[in-house]
C-alpha positions in Angstrom: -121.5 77.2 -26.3 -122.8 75.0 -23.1 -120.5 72.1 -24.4 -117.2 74.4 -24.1 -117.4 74.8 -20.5 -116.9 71.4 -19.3 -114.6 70.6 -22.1 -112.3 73.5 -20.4 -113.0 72.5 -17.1 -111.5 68.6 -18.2 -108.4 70.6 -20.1 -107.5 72.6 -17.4 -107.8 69.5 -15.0 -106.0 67.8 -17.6 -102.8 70.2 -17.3 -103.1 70.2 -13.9 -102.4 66.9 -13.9 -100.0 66.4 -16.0 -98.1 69.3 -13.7 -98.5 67.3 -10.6 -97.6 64.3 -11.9 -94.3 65.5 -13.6 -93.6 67.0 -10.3 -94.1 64.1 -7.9 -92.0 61.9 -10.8 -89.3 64.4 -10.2 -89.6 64.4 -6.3 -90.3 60.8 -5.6 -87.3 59.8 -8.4 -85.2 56.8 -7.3 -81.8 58.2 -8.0 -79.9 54.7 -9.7 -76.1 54.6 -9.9 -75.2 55.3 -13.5 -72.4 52.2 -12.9 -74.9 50.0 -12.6 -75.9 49.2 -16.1 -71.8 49.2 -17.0 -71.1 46.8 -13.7 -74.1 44.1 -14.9 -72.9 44.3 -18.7 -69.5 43.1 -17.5 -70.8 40.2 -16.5 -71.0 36.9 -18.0 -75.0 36.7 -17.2 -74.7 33.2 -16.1 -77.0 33.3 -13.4 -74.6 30.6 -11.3 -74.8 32.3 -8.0 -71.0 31.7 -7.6 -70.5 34.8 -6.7 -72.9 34.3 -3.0 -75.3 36.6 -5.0 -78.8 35.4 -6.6 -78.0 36.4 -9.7 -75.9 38.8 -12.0 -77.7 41.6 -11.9 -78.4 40.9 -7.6 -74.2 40.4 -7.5 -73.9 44.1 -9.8 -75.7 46.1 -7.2 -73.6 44.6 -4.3 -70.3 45.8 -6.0 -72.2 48.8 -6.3 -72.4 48.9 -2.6 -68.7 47.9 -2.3 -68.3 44.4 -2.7 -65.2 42.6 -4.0 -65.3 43.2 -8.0 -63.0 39.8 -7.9 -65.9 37.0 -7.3 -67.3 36.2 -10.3 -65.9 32.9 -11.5 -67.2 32.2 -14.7 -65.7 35.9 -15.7 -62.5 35.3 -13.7 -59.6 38.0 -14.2 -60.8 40.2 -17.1 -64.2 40.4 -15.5 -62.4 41.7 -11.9 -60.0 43.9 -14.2 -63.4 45.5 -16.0 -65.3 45.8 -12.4 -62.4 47.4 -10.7 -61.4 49.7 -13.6 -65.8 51.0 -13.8 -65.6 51.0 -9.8 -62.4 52.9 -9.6 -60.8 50.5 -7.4 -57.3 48.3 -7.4 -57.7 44.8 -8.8 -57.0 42.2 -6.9 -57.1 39.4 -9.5 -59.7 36.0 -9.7 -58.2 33.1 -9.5 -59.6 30.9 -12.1 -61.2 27.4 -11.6 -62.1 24.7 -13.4 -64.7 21.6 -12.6 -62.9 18.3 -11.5 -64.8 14.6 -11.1 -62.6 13.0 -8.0 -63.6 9.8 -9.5 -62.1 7.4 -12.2 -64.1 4.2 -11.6 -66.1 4.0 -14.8 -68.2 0.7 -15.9 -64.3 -0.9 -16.9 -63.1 -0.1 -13.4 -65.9 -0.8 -10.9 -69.0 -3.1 -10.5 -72.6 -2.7 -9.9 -74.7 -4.0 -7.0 -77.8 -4.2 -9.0 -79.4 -2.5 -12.3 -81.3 0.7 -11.7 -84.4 0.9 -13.9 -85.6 4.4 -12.4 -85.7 8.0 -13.4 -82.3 8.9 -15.0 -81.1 10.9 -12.2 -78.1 10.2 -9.9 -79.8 12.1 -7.2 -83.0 9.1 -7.5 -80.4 6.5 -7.9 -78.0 7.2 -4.7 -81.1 6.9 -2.7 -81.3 3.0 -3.6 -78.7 2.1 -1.3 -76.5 4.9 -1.8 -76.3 4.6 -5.4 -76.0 1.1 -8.3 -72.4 0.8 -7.9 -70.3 -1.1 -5.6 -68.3 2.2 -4.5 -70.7 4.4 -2.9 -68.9 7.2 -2.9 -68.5 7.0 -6.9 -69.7 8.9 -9.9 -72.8 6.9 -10.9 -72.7 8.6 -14.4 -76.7 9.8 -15.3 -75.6 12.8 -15.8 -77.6 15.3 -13.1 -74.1 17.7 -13.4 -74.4 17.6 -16.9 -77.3 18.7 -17.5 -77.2 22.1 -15.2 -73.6 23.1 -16.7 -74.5 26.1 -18.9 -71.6 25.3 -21.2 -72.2 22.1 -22.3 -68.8 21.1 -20.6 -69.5 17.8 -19.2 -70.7 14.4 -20.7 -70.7 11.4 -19.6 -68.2 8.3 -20.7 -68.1 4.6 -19.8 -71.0 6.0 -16.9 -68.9 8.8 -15.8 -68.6 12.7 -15.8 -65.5 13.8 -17.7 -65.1 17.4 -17.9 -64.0 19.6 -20.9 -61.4 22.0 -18.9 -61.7 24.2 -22.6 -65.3 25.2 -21.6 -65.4 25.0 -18.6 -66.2 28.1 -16.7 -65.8 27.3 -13.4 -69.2 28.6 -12.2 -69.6 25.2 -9.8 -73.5 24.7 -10.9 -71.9 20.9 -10.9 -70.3 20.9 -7.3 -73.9 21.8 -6.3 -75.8 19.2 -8.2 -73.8 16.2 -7.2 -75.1 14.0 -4.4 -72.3 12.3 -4.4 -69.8 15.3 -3.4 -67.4 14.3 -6.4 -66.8 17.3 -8.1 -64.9 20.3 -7.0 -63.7 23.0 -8.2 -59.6 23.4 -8.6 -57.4 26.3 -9.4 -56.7 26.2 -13.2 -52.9 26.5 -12.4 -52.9 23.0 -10.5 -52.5 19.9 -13.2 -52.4 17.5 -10.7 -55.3 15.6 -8.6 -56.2 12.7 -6.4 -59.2 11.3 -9.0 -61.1 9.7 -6.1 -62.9 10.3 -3.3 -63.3 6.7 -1.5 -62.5 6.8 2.4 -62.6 3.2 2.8 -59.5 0.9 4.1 -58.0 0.4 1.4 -58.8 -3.5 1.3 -62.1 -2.6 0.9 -61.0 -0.3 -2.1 -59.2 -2.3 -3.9 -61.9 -4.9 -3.9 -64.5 -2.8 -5.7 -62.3 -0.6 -7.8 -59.0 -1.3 -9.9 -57.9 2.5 -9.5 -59.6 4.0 -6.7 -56.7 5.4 -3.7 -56.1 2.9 -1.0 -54.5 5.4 1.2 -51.0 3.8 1.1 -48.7 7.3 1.8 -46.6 6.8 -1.0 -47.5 9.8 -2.7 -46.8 12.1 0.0 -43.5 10.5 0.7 -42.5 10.9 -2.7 -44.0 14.7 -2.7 -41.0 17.2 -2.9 -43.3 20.1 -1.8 -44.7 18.6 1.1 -48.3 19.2 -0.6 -49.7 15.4 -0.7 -51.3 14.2 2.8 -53.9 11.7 3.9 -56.8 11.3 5.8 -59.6 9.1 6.6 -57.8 6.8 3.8 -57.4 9.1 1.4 -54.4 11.5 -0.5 -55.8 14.7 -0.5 -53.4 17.8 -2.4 -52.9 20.9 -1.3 -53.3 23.2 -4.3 -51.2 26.2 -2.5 -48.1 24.1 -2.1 -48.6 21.7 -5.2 -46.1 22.3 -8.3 -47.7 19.9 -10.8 -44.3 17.9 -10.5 -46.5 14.8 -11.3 -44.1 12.9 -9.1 -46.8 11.3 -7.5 -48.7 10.5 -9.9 -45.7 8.3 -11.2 -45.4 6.9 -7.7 -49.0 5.6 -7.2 -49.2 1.9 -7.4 -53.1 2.1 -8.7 -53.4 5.0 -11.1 -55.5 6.9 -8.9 -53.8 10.2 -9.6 -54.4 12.0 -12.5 -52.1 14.9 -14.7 -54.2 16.9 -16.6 
């Protein structure tokens, strides 16, 4: 009967225990916003930090917390629709954006200073005198943005990124990864864009590439909307006034604009 004694004393602690600890679970419970699972399933679960958030699941707690239910890109509209509807809120829409490569100088368009036997990496190649090719602000085509897009949406042509605008998401991975600054992300409405990012005189441009823009103004004469000006050299478009007309991309004498 000696043997019972401590085996009660053990059971009794035991139940104790298990009292206490049910108790300080219950207490000491950190009370989690039943939205929160139904706000991080919403989203796409890219990971591409688009949003100004780490993550998905960081960018879920935020709209917890009451921020915009519109800034996920790679979800765009039916993503805002689903936050807003499980947050209770009005939606106010996501534009959605695609990728797009300012460049069209490919290895049939523009030379190269010297043959780069290094890693494969445009990032290790730009720091050998700002990159192979004789345009140094041009796509030098080994594929560092192609390799981060999570849908397999860019390859790489004639030693240049060309986008697929049917998988592209918009999540701007890319934009990030060039060193070059060529890529940038457009609102999906606008079919028209200056395919180059050279600020050189346009001498100089014309010399080392058959289609890159030489900054001549005829574009934004011809532009109806008023949405085609340029600087340092260069036609930029404004995507709030541009119509995709295309009229300037008929009007430019090299071919640097591009209809998509």
């Amino acid at each position: 009967m000696s043997y019972l004694i401590p085996i009660g004393i053990f059971a009794a602690l035991g139940a104790v225990s298990g009292v206490l600890l049910t108790v300080v679970s219950r207490v000491f419970a950190v009370k989690t916003d039943e939205r929160l699972e139904a706000v991080n399933e919403a989203l796409p679960q890219v990971n591409c930090g688009s949003c100004g958030y780490s993550g998905c699941a960081d960018y879920a707690g935020a709209v917890i917390k009451g921020a915009p239910c519109n800034l996920c890109r790679p979800g765009g509209a039916a993503v805002s629709a689903r936050l807003s509807e499980i947050m209770g809120v009005a939606d106010e829409g996501a534009e959605k954006l695609h990728a797009f490569v300012r460049c069209k100088g490919d290895c049939n368009k523009t030379t190269h200073k010297y043959t780069f036997g290094g890693v494969n990496s445009c990032a290790a190649c730009n720091k050998f005198y700002n990159g192979s090719k004789t345009c140094t602000s041009g796509c030098l085509g080994y594929g560092d943005c192609a390799r981060v897009c999570p849908q397999n949406a860019i390859s790489i042509r004639d030693r240049i990124a060309v986008v697929d605008y049917n998988k592209c998401i918009g999540c701007g991975l890319c934009v990030k990864e060039c060193p070059n600054g060529l890529i940038a992300l457009r609102p999906e409405g606008q079919r028209v864009e200056v395919a180059c990012s050279s600020a050189d005189l346009g001498k100089i441009t014309r010399n080392i590439c058959s289609v890159g823009c030489i900054g001549c103004g005829i574009c934004a004469k011809s532009c109806p909307k008023g949405a085609v000006k340029v600087e340092n050299n260069h036609a930029l478009i404004d995507s709030s006034l541009c119509v995709s007309c295309g009229i300037c991309k008929v009007k430019c004498p090299v071919g640097a604009i591009v209809k998509i």
